[in-house]
N, C-alpha and C positions, 0 to 999 in steps of 0.2 A: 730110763732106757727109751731109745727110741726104735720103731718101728723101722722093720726092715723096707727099702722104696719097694713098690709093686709097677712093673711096667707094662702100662697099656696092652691089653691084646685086642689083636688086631679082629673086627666082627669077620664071622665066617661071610662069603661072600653067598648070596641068595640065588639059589635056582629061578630062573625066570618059571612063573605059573603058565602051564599048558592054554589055561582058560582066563588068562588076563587080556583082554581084549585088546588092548595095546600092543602084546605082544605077537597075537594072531594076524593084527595088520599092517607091522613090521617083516613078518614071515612072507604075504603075500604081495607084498608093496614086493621084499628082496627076490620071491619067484618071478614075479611080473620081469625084474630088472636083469635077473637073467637069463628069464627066454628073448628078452627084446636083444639083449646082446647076441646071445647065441642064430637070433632067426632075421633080426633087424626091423623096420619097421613094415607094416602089413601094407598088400598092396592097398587100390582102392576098390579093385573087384570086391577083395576080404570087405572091407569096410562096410560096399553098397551092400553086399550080401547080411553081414551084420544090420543094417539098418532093417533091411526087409524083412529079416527074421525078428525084429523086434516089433515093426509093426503089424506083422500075423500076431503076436505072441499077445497084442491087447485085442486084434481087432475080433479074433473068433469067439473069446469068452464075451465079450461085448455082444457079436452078432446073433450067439445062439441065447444069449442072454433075450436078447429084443422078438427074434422069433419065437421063443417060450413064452414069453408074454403077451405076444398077440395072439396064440394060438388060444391063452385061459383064455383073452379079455371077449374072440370070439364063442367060446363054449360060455362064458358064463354073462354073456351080453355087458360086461361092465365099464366101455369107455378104454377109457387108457392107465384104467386103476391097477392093473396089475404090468403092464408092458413099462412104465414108468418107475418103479422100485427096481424093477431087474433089469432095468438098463443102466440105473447107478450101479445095482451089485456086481453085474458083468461089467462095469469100470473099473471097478474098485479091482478084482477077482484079477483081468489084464494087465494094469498097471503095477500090481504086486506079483506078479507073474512074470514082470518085463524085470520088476528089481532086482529079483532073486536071481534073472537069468545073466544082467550085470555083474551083479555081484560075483557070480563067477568066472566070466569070462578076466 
């Protein structure tokens, strides 16, 4: 005797995962593509105005980063030992501050 044929079923098709990275920047790539449709492309007022909020957005963590550090370096007489750490860390602090605010826009 033989065996009755079994035919193929078909795989259930996959929910795309919420938190599959790929698919979160599919989502936003297709937002981006239809506010550009719906509003068109920005002026450059928008644009300069974006530039400048982005270089407030490193340059004040930076700034108050460097005045904190000259204020120790003056109370504890130590040179530039402390204004030099925290003018990397108020870079680093900006810089990640300018991604994150990309990233959304």
């Amino acid at each position: 005797m033989t065996a009755p044929k079994q035919t193929p079923q078909p795989e259930p098709t996959a929910v795309p995962d919420e938190q599959d990275s790929l698919v979160k920047g599919v989502r936003l790539r297709g937002g981006r593509h239809q506010r550009w449709l719906r509003e068109g492309d920005p002026s450059v007022a928008r644009m300069l105005a974006q530039i400048g909020v982005l270089g407030w957005i490193i340059v004040v963590p930076l700034l108050i980063a460097v005045f904190g550090g000259q204020w120790l370096d003056q109370k504890f007489n130590s040179g530039i030992f402390c204004t030099a750490p925290l003018l990397i860390v108020g870079l680093a602090l900006g810089c990640w501050s300018a991604w994150k605010w990309i990233e959304r826009q």
